[in-house]
C-alpha positions in Angstrom: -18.1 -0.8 -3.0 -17.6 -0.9 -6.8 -14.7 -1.1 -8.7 -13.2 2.3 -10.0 -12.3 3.7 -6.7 -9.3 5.4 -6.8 -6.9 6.9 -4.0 -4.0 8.9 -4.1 -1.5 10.5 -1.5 1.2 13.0 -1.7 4.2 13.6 0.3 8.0 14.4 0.6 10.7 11.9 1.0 12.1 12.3 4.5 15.4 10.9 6.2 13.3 8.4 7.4 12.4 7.0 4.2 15.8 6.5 3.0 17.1 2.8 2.1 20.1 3.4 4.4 17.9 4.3 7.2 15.1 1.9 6.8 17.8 -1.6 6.3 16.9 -2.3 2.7 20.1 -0.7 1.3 22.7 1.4 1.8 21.9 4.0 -0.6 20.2 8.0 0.1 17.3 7.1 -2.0 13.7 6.6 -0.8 13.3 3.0 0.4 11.5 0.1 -1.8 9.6 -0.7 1.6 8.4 2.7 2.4 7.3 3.0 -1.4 5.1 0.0 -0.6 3.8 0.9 2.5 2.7 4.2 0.7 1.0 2.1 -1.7 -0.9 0.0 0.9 -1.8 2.9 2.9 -3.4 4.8 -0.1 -5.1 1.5 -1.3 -6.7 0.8 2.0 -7.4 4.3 2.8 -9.4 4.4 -0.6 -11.9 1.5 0.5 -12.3 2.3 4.2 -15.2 4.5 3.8 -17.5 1.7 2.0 -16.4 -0.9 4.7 -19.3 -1.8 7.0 -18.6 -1.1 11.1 -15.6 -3.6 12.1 -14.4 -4.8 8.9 -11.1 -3.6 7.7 -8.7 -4.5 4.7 -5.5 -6.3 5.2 -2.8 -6.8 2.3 -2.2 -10.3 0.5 -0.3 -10.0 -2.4 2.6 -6.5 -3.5 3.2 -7.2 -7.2 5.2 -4.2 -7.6 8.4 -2.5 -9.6 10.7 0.1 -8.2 11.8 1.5 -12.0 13.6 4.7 -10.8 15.7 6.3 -7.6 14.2 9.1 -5.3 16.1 11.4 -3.5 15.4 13.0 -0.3 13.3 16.4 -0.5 11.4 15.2 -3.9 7.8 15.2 -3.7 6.0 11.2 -4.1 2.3 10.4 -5.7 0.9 7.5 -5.1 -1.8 6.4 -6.8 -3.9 3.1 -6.5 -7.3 2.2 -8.6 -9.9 -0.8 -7.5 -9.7 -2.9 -10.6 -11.0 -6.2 -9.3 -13.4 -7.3 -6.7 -13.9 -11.1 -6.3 -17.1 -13.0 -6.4 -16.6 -13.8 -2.7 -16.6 -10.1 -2.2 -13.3 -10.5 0.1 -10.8 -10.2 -2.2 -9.7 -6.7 -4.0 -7.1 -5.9 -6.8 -5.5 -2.7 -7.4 -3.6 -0.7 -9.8 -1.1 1.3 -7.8 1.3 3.8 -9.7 3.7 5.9 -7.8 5.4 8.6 -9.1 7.5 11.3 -8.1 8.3 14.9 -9.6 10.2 13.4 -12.9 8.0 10.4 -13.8 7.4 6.9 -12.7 9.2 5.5 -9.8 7.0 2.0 -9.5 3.6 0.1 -10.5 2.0 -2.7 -10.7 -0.9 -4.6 -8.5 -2.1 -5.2 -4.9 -4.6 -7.1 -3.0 -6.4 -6.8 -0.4 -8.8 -8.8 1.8 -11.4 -7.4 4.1 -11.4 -9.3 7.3 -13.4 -8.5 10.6 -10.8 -6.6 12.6 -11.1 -7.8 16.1 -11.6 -11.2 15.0 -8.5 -11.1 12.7 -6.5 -9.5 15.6 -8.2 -12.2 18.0 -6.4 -14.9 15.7 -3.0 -13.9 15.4 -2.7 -13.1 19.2 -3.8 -16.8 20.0 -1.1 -17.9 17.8 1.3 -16.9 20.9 -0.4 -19.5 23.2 -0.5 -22.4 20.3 
């Protein structure tokens, strides 16, 4: 994995994605949540083919802006770029950017650890018996 990798998604705002339909607002516009979960999807989805077997990423840290209202129907970019790896190797910063078809809709950074999967899934389920 080296930094530089860049994803990027496309889709159209559905009902499904709207603020009043998700419970982060009551407005017809495409939800801050959904916008990040775009964003996380795309960054993981970028650095899933240079994982080894069993090891997956799992977000840390949204830094992001929602500058500008989507409506339903408008098409969404997302884009996200690898800018930082840590010297640990666990740790990965992204650029994200998402855009729809007038501009800028939100930016700013995400991270991302890579954790074994089963073992991380292992750990939160004990946390039921604790």
């Amino acid at each position: 994995m080296e930094i530089g990798i860049k994803g990027e998604k496309k889709f159209t705002v559905t009902a499904d994605q709207l603020a009043c339909n998700v419970g982060s607002g009551l407005v017809k516009v495409f939800a801050t949540p959904m916008m990040i979960a775009a964003i996380e999807n795309t960054a993981a989805g970028s650095v899933a083919p240079y994982l080894e077997e069993g090891r997956t990423t799992v977000g840390t840290l949204v830094n992001v802006s929602h500058v500008s209202a989507t409506p339903e129907g408008m098409e969404v970019r997302i884009e996200t770029e690898l800018t930082e790896i840590a010297p640990n190797g666990k740790m990965l910063t992204f650029r994200v950017a998402a855009y729809d078809e007038a501009g800028l809709i939100g930016e700013g950074t995400h991270q991302r650890a890579i954790v074994a999967k089963e073992r991380f899934e292992q750990k939160a389920e004990a946390k039921k018996n604790a």
